[in-house]
N, C-alpha and C positions, 0 to 999 in steps of 0.2 A: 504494500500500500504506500501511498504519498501522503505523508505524514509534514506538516508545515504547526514547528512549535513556536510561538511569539515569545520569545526569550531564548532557552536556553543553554547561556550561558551561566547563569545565577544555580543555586541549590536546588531545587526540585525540577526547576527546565532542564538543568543537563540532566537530571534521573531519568526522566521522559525520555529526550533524546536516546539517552543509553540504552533504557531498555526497548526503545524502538528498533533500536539499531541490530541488536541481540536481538531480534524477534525478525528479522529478516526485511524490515523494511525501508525505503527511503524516504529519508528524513532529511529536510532543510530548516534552519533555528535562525530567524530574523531579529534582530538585536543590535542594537550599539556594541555589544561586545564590553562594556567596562567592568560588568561583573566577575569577566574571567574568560576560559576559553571553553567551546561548544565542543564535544566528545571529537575524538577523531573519526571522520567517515561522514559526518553531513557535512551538507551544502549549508556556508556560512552566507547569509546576505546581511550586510552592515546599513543597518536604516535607525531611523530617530523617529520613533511614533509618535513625535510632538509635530512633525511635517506633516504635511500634506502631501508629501509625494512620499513619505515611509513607504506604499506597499505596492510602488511602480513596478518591481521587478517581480513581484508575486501574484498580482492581481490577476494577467491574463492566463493563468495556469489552472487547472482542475484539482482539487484535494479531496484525497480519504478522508482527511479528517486536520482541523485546524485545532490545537489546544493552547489553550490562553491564560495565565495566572495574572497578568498585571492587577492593581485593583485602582488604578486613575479614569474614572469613568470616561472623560474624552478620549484615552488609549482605545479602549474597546470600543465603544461608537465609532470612533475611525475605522478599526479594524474590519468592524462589521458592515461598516456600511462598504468597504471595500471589496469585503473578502466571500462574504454568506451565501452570494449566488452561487460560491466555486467550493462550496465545502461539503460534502455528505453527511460531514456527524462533524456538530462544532461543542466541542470540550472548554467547558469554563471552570476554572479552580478559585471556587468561592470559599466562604469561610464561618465557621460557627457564629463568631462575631456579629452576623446578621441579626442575629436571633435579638427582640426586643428586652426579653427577660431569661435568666438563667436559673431561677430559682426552682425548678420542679424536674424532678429526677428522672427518667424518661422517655424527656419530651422528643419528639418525633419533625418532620421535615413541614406538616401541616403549623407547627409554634409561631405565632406572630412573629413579626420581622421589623427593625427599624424603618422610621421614613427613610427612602432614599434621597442621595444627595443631592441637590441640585449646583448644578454646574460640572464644569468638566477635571476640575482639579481639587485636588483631597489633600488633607495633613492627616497625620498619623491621630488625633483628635476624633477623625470622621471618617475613620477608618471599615468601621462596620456600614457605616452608612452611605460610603462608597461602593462600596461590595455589592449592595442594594441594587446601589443603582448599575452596576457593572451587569449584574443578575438580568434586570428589566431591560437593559440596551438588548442582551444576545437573546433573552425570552421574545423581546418585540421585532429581531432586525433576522433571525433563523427559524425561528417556530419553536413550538414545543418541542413538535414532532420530528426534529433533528437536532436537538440542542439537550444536552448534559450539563444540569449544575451541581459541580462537585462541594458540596459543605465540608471543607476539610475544617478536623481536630488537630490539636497539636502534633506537631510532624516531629519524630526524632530519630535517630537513627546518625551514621557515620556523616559527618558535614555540619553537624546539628552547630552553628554558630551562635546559635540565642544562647546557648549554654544554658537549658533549661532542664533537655534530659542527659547532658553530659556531665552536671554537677555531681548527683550522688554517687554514681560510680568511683568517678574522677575522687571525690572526697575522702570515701570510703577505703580505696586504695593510697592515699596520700593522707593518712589524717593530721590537722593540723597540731596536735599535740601531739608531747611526746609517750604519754600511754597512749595513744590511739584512741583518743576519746573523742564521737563526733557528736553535735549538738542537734536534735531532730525535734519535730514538731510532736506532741503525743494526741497526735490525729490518726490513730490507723484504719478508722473507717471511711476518711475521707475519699470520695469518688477521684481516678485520676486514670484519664485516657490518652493513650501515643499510639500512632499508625506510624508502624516504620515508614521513611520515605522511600525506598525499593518498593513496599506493599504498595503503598498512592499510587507510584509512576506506573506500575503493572499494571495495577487498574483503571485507568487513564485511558494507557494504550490501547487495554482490550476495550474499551469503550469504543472507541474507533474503530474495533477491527469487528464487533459483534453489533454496531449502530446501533448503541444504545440510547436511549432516551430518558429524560426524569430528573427529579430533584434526589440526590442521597446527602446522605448526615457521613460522610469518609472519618470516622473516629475509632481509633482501637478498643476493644474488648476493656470495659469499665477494671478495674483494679485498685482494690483497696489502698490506700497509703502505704498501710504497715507493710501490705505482701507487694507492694515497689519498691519501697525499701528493706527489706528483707531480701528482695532478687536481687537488687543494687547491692549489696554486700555480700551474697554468693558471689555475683561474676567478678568482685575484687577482694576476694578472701580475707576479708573483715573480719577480725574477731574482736575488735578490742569493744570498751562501754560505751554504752547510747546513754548520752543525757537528755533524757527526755521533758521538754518544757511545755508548755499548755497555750494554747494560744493566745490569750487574756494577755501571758510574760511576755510572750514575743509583742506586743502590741505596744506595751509597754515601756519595753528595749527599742523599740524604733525600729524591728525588721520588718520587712515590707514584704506583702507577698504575693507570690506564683514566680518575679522575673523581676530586673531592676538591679542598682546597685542597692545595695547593704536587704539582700531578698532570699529566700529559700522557697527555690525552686518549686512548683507544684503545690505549694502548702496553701491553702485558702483559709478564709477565716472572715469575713464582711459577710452580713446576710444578704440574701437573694444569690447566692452563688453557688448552692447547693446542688444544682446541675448542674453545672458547666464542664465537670467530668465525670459526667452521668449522662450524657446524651444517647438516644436508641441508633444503632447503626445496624436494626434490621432490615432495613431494606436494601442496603449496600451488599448485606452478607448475602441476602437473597438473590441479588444479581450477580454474585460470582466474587463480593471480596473475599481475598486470602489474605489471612492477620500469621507472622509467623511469630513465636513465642516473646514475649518481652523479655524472657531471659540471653535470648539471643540478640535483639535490640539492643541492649544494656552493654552486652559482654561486645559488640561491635564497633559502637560508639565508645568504651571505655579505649576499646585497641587505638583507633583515630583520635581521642585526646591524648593517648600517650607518643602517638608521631607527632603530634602537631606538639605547642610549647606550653607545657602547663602550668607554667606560672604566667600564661599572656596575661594582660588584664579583661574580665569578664563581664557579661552584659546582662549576668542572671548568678546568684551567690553571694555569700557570707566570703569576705580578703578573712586569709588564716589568723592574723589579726583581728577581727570581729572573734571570728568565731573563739578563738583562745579565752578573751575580755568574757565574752558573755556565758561561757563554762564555766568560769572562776567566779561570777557572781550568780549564777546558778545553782554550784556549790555552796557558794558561801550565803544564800538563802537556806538550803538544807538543812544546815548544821544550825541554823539558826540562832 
């Protein structure tokens, strides 16, 4: 098939790519290119979707299948108004963040949805509510009846840069003390779901190759805290003490939570957020997702933070410094 991906060069466009490519088909990834480079074997075209002439060189061509992650609403109206007559199945990678509320455990693809944005340009502020509108261009400019919106859940896996599910691993094997003592939230029922990004990209792909159609919720198999972390210290043979603190403390202490400086990763604690890693991804499964173990997730992404440089500075965790400061006064609450 002719597979034409609007990006991939960035983390989950090149997955795409890749796995298109491993699946025997031809693939070209239109891009600026400044996120990095598009796998070996596609056809690169260097274009700026902020033009008007981005999709000169693509437009008169026929596609299997167009797949789209941008979330800048005038990106994709351009795209679409360019592209929808030449595409047979067009892939949009949308995102939970639509969703108006989080608070109900779950909730399914039917859940109210923000306003969409209006206008063509978003800040990270209006991020869900671009996604919206990203949704509404490709619903209005492809049809239903050819068009895939993917609700992706937190993506983690090898590449993961948010440093959201490469933290605990990463931690767990490095702990910042010197007994090996790590500081965790004493949330272990809390809901927390990750879809490898290899799973997304495969399912993407086969999207195109089986012209799929519909809205899915793309979020891994819900996972309690404790038994994420608890896998997170199998695949980095943990054994030392859990300090386990309650979220009230952490609140307290000034940690912030899911992502962020001075944050632990995944830990939620503000009401109405008691779905948000509790979302239904049955109707994704029922189309053909394949979720492979989050222990292999974990053990994957721990191998790719130990190539990459693990003291870089992070965009999701507790500096070993924090966390050190706030064991010792954790401690020194106990003993009271």
């Amino acid at each position: 098939m002719r597979i034409l991906v609007l990006g991939g060069t960035a983390w989950l466009g090149g997955e795409v790519a890749q796995v298109a490519l491993e699946r025997g088909h031809d693939v070209t990834c239109l891009a600026r290119g400044e996120s990095g480079q598009a796998p070996p074997g596609v056809h690169m075209v260097a274009a700026d979707r902020s033009s008007a002439a981005a999709y000169g060189l693509v437009a008169d061509q026929d596609w299997d299948g167009v797949v789209d992650v941008s979330w800048q609403p005038g990106f994709v109206r351009g795209a679409v108004s360019a592209l929808a007559d030449r595409a047979a199945t067009w892939v949009y990678v949308s995102s939970g963040s639509v969703y108006a509320a989080h608070g109900t455990p779950g909730a399914d693809e039917d859940a109210a949805l923000l306003p969409a944005l209006e206008g063509d340009v978003a800040d990270r502020e209006s991020y869900g509510e671009a996604k919206v509108a990203c949704e509404q261009a490709v619903l209005a400019g492809v049809g239903a009846d050819r068009a895939v919106i993917a609700r992706s859940g937190l993506i983690g896996g090898p590449g993961d840069h948010s440093d959201r599910t490469g933290y605990w691993p990463l931690r767990f094997a490095h702990p910042a003390t010197e007994d090996g003592s790590v500081l965790v939230p004493d949330t272990p029922d809390l809901g927390t779901q990750v879809i490898d990004v290899r799973d997304l990209a495969r399912w993407l792909v086969e999207s195109v190759e089986q012209e799929r159609a519909g809205v899915f919720n793309l979020s891994g198999d819900v996972t309690p805290f404790g038994e994420h972390l608890a896998t997170a210290r199998r695949v980095a043979g943990h054994d030392g003490p859990l300090v386990r603190v309650s979220s009230p403390w952490l609140v307290d202490h000034g940690v912030e939570e899911w992502a962020g400086e001075r944050s632990l990763p995944l830990w939620l604690h503000s009401e109405g957020w008691e779905g948000f890693g509790h979302r239904s991804n049955a109707a994704a499964r029922e189309s053909g997702l394949v979720l492979r173990p989050l222990e292999e997730t974990l053990r994957d992404t721990l191998a790719w933070e130990l190539k990459t440089v693990p003291g870089r500075p992070r965009k999701a965790g507790l500096s070993p410094e924090d966390e050190r400061d706030l064991i010792a006064k954790a401690r020194a609450q106990s003993r009271g």
